[in-house]
N, C-alpha and C positions, 0 to 999 in steps of 0.2 A: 613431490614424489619423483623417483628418476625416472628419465624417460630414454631410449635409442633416440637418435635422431639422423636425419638423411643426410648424405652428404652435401655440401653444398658447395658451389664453384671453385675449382683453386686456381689462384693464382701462380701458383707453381708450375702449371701447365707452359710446353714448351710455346713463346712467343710466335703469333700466329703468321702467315708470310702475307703480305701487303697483295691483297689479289683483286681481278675485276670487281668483285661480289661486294667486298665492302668497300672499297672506292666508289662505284655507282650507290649503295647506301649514303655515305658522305654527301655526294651531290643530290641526290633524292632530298635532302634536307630543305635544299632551297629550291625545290617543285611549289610548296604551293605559295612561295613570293617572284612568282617568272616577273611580272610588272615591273617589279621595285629591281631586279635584277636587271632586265633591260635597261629601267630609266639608268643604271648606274652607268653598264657597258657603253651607253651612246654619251654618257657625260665625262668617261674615260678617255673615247676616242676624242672628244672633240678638245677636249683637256690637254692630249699626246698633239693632236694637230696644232694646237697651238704655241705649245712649248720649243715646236721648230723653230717658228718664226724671228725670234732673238738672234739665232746664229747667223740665218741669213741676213738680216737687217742690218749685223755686227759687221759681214764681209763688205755692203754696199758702203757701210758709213766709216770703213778704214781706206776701201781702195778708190772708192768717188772720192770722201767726204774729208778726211785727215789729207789722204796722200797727194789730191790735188788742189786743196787748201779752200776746198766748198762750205762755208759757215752753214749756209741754205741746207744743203746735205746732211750735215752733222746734225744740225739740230732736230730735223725731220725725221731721222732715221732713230735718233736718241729717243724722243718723242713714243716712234713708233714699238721702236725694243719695251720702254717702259711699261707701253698703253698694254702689249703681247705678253707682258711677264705678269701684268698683274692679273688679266684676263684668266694666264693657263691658272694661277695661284686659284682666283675664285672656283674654276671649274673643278680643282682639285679636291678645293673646301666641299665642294657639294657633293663630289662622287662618296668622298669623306662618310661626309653624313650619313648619305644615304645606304656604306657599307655597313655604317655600325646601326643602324635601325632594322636595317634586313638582319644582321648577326646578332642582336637583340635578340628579337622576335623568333629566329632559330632555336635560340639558348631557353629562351620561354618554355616555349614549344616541348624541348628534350628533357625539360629539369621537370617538365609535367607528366610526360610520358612514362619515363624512366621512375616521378613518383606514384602513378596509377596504378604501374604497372608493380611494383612493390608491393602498394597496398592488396593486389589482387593474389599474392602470390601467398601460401600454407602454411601456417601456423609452424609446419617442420622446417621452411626454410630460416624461419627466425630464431627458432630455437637450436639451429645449426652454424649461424654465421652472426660472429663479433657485429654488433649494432654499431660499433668503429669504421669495421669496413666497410660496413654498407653509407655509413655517411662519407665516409672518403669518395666512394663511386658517384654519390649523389652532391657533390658539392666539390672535392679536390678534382675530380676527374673530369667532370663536366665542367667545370672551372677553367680546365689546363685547355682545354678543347677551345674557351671561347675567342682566344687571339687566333684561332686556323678561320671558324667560319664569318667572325667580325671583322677581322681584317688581311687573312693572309692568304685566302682565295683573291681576294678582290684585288690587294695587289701585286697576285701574281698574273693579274690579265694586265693590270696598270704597265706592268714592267715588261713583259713579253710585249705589248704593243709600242712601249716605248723604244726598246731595245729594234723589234723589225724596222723601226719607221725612220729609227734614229741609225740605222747601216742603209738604209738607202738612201737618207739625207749626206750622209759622206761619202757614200759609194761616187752620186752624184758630182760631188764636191773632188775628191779624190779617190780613184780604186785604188791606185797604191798604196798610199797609205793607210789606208782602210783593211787591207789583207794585214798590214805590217800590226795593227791594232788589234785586229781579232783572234792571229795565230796563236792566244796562247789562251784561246777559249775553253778548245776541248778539254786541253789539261784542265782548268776548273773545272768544269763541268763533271771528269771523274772524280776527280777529289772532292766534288761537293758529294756525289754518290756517296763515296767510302765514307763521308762525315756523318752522312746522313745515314745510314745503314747503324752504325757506331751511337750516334745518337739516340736512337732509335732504342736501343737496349739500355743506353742511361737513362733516360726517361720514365723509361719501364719501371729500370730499378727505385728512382726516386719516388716514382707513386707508389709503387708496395711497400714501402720503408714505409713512408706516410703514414698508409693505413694502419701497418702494424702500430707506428706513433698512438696517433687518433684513436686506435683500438685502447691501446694503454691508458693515457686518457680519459677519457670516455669511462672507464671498468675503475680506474684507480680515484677520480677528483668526483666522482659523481655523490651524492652526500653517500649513499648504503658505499661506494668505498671507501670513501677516508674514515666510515665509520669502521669497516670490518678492521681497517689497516690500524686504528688508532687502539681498537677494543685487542687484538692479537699482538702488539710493538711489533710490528712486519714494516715501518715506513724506512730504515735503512733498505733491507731486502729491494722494496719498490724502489727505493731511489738508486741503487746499482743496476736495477734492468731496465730503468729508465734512459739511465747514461751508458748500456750497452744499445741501446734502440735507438739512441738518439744522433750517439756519434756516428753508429751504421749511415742513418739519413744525411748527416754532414758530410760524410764520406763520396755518399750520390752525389749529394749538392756541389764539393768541389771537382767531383770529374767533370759537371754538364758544365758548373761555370768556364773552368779552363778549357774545356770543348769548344765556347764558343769565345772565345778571346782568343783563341788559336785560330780560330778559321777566320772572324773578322780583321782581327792584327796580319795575316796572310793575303788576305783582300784588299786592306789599305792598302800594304807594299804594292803590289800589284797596280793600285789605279796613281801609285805616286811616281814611280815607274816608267809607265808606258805613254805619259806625255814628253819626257824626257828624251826617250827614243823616236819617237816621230820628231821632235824638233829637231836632234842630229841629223836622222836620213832626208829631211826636207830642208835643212838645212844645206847640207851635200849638193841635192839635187838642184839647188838654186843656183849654189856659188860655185860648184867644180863642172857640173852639166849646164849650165846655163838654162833653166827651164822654165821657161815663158807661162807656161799655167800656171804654179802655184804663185800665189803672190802671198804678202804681207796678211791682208785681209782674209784668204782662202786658209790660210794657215791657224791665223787667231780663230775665226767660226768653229775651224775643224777641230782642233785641240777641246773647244767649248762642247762640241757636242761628244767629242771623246768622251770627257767628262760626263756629259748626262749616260754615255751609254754603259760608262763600268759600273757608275750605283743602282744600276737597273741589274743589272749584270749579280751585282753583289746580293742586290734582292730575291732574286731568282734562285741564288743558291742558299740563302737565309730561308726562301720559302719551301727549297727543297729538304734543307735540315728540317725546317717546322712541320711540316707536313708530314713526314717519315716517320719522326719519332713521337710526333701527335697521333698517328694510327693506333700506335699500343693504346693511348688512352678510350679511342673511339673504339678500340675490340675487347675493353672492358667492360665500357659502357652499352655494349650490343650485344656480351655476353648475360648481363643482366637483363636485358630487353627480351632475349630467345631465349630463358630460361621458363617451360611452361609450367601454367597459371591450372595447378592439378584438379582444383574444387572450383567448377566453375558452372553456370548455368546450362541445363541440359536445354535443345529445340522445345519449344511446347510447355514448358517446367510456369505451373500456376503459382498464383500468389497468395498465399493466406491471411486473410482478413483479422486483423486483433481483436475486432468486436465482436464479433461470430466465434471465435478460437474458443474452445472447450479447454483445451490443455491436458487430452488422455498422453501420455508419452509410452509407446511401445517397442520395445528393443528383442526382435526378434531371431531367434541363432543367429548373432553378430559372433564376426572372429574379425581379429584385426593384429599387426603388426606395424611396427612403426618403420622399419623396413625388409625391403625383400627377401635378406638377405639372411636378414634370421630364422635359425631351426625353431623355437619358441616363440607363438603367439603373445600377446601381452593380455590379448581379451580370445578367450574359445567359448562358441555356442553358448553366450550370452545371451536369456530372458526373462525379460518381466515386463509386466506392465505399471505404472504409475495414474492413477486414478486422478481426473482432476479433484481441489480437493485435499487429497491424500499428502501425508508427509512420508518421506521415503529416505532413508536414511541408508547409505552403503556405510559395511563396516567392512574392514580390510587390515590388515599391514601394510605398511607404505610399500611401494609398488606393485601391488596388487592389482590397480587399475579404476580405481577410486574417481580422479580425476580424469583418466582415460574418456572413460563412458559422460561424463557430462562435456567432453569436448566434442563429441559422437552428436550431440546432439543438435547442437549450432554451426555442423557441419566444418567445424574447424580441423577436424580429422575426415577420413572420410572409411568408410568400413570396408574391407576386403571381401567378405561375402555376409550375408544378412541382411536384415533391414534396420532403419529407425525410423519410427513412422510414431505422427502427430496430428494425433483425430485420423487416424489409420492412412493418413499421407505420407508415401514415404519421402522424407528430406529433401533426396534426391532429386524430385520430381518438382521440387517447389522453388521458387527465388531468393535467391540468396539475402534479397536485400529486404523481401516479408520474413524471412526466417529468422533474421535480428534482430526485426521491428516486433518480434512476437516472444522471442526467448531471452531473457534476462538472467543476470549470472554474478552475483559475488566472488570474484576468485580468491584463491588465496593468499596472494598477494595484493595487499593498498596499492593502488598508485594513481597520484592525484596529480595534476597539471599545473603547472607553476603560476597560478590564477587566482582568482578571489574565489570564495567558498562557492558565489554565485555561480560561475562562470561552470565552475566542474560540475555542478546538479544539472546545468544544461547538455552536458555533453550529451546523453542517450538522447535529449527533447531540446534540441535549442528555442525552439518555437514557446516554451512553458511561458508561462507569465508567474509574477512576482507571488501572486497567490499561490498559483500552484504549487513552485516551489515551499512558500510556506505549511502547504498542507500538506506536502509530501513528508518532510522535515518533522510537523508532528506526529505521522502516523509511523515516522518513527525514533521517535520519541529524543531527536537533535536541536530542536527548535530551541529550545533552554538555554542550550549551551552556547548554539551559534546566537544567537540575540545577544550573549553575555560579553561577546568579544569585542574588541574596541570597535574594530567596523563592521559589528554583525556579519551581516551576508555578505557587505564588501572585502573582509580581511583576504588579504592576499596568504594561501596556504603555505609558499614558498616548496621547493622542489621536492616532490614526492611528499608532498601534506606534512615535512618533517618538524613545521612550525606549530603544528595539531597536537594537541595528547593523542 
C-alpha cells in the first residue's frame, strides 16, 4: 500500500565547514586505544632519533675517514651508518604495525556503531532512503576514511617530528643553508591549503556519485530488478542511465586522480631542485669566500638530511590534502550517527513475558501520520479491540491503512496520539526488544536470506533445534515439500527464496 514517508538526509546539503566539533570527534575515536597510541608516539620518536644518526656518522666518515685516508674510520663509521639505518627501519616497521592495529580496531569499532545505530533507527527512515546509499555510507565511506585513521594521523606526527628534529640537525650543521632550504616552505604550505580545500569538494563529489552508482545497482542487478527490467523490455532505458551515472563518477574520478599528480609531480620538482641550489651557494661559499666550516663532509650529511626533510615535507602536505577532503566523508558518516533513533525505549518501560502473554490487542483513538507535515491523517480515532483467539480481519482499499495499523503494533511506527496497548499495556511502556519476542508478523512481501531453508527458520529463534524446526514446518503443513528438495532443509534458497516456488 502507499505510504508518505519522512525525509531523510540529503546529501545536497551545503558541505559542512571543517570545525573544532568535528575534528575533536575525529580524535575522540582513538580515546579508548590511548596505550596502543602512546606505545606508537614513543616508537616514532625513537625511530626519528635514530634516523639522524646516518648523516652524522656520513660527515665523520668523509671528513676523518676518506679525506685523511683513515681505513679504521671508514670502516667504523660505515659499520655504524648501517647498524643506525637498519635500527631506524625496524623502529619504523613496528610503529607501522602498531598504526594499522590501532586503525583496525577504529574502523571495527565505527563500521559497528554506525551499523547499530541503523539498525535502531524507524521503519520511515528505510522506507525514505535508497538501501544503495545507505551501503555507500556503511562500507564506501567508512572505507575512504580507513587510510586517514590507519595510517595518516600517525604519519603525520612521524613527519612533523621528523621534519622539527631534522631543521635542528641542519640548523646545527649549517643555518645558512638551512634558511636557503626552507625559504620556500610557506609557499607550499599555502598551496597545500588551496589543494586541500579543492580536494576536499572532489572528494565529496566522488562519494555521492558512488552512492548514486551503488543505489542503481543495488535497485537495478538485485534478482526483483532484472526481473521487473526483463518482464517490462526497460534494460536499454537502464543501460543509458547507467552510462549517464557512471561517466558522472569517472568524471569525479579524473579530477581527484589529476589533483593528485598535480600536486605530487609539483612536490618532486621541488625536492629535485633544492639540492641543486644549496650545492651552488655552498659551493660559492667554499671557493670564492674561502669558508673554513663547510667542508666536503658537512656538505654530503646536509644535502642527505635535506632530503629526509622534503619527503616529510611532502608528507605533510599529502596528509593535509588527506585529511581535508577525508572530513567530507567523516560528516557523512556522523551525519548518520546524529540522526535520532525516534522509537526507542522509554526510562522504566517493562518487559513482556511470551509465556504469560494473553494476546488481547487494543487500539485505542489512535490517529497517526506518516509525516508532520501532512493536512490528512492516514489513521483518525481508530478502535477496536482484538480478542486473543479471535481472527480479525481489516478490509480496506489500498491505502486505507490496512498495513498501517499492524506496523502500530510492533512499534515500527509509532502513534501520534492514542494508545496500542497489549494485555492493556501500552507498547510504549514496554521493551522493544520483549515486544518482538512476543509479536510475530507475515508481511507482504517474502523475503528470504540467501541461505539454506535451515538457516532462514532460525532467523526469529536461532536457538531452535532441528526438531523444532521440523515441527514447526509440519504445523504448517511445509515439511513435504522441504524434505522433497535435493538438500531438504539444507537447500540453499538463493536470493530472495527466488530458487523456491
Amino acid at each position: 500500500m502507499g505510504m508518505m514517508m519522512r525525509d531523510a538526509p540529503s546529501d545536497a546539503a551545503a558541505p559542512k565547514k571543517i570545525d573544532r566539533v568535528t575534528f575533536r570527534r575525529v580524535i575522540s575515536l582513538f580515546g579508548p586505544h590511548k596505550r596502543e597510541v602512546w606505545f606508537t608516539v614513543v616508537a616514532i620518536l625513537i625511530g626519528v632519533t635514530l634516523g639522524l644518526f646516518p648523516a652524522f656518522f656520513l660527515r665523520v666518515l668523509f671528513d676523518d675517514g676518506i679525506a685523511k685516508k683513515q681505513l679504521g674510520v671508514v670502516g667504523e663509521f660505515s659499520i655504524l651508518t648501517v647498524v643506525a639505518t637498519l635500527a631506524a627501519s625496524g623502529v619504523t616497521l613496528l610503529y607501522g604495525y602498531l598504526s594499522v592495529i590501532v586503525g583496525q580496531k577504529i574502523m571495527c569499532e565505527l563500521r559497528h556503531k554506525l551499523f547499530t545505530h541503523l539498525q535502531g533507527m524507524p521503519l520511515a527512515f528505510f522506507t525514505g532512503t535508497k538501501t544503495g546509499e545507505i551501503q555507500s555510507r556503511l562500507i564506501s565511506d567508512v572505507g575512504g576514511v580507513q587510510n586517514v585513521v590507519s595510517n595518516t594521523l600517525v604519519d603525520a606526527i612521524s613527519n612533523f617530528a621528523v621534519v622539527a628534529s631534522t631543521l635542528i640537525a641542519m640548523f646545527a650543521m649549517d643555518w645558512r643553508l638551512t634558511l636557503i632550504s626552507i625559504g620556500i616552505a610557506p609557499l607550499v604550505m599555502l598551496f597545500g591549503a588551496f589543494v586541500g580545500n579543492f580536494a576536499r569538494k572532489v572528494r565529496k563529489g566522488v562519494q555521492e556519485q558512488t552512492a548514486e552508482v551503488n543505489s542503481m545497482l543495488q535497485e537495478s542487478l538485485s534478482v526483483s530488478g532484472i526481473l521487473l527490467s526483463k518482464t517490462t523490455g526497460r534494460q536499454e532505458v537502464l543501460s543509458e542511465k547507467f552510462d549517464r551515472e557512471n561517466k558522472s563518477l569517472a568524471h569525479w574520478q579524473i579530477q581527484l586522480q589529476v589533483l593528485m599528480y598535480t600536486v605530487f609531480g609539483l612536490f618532486r620538482m621541488i625536492t629535485s631542485l633544492s639540492p641543486a641550489v644549496v650545492y651552488w651557494v655552498a659551493g660559492w661559499m667554499m671557493i670564492s669566500l674561502g669558508d673554513k666550516h663547510l667542508t666536503i663532509g658537512t656538505l654530503i650529511a646536509f644535502t642527505g638530511l635535506q632530503t629526509r626533510l622534503f619527503f616529510p615535507i611532502t608528507g605533510l602536505m599529502s596528509t593535509q590534502v588527506e585529511l581535508m577532503s577525508s572530513f567530507a566523508l567523516f560528516e557523512r558518516i556522523f551525519e548518520y550517527l546524529d540522526m535520532k533513533q525516534d522509537i526507542t525505549d522509554k526510562p522504566g518501560a517493562i518487559e513482556l513475558d511470551p509465556v504469560s502473554l494473553q494476546g488481547r490487542v487494543q487500539l485505542k483513538d489512535v490517529m497517526f501520520r506518516y509525516a508532520p507535515s501532512l493536512e490528512r491523517a492516514t489513521l483518525s480515532d481508530i478502535s477496536f479491540v482484538a480478542e486473543p483467539g479471535q481472527l480479525v480481519a481489516l478490509v480496506g482499499p489500498s491505502g486505507a491503512g490496512k498495513t498501517t495499523i499492524t506496523y502500530l503494533i510492533p512499534r515500527l511506527y509509532e502513534v501520534d496520539s492514542g494508545a496500542v496497548l497489549i494485555d492493556g499495556n501500552d507498547v510504549r511502556d514496554v521493551t522493544l526488544s520483549s515486544l518482538q519476542k512476543c509479536v510475530g508478523a507475515v508481511t507482504q512481501e517474502t523475503y528470504l536470506v540467501h541461505d539454506s531453508v535451515k538457516e532462514n527458520l532460525r532467523v526469529a529463534k536461532p536457538e531452535a533445534t532441528d526438531e523444532e524446526l521440523v515441527e514447526a514446518c509440519r504445523l504448517a503443513a511445509i515439511h513435504d515439500h522441504i524434505a522433497s528438495l535435493a538438500d531438504g532443509y539444507d537447500t540453499v534458497v538463493g536470493e530472495r527464496g527466488y530458487k523456491l516456488s
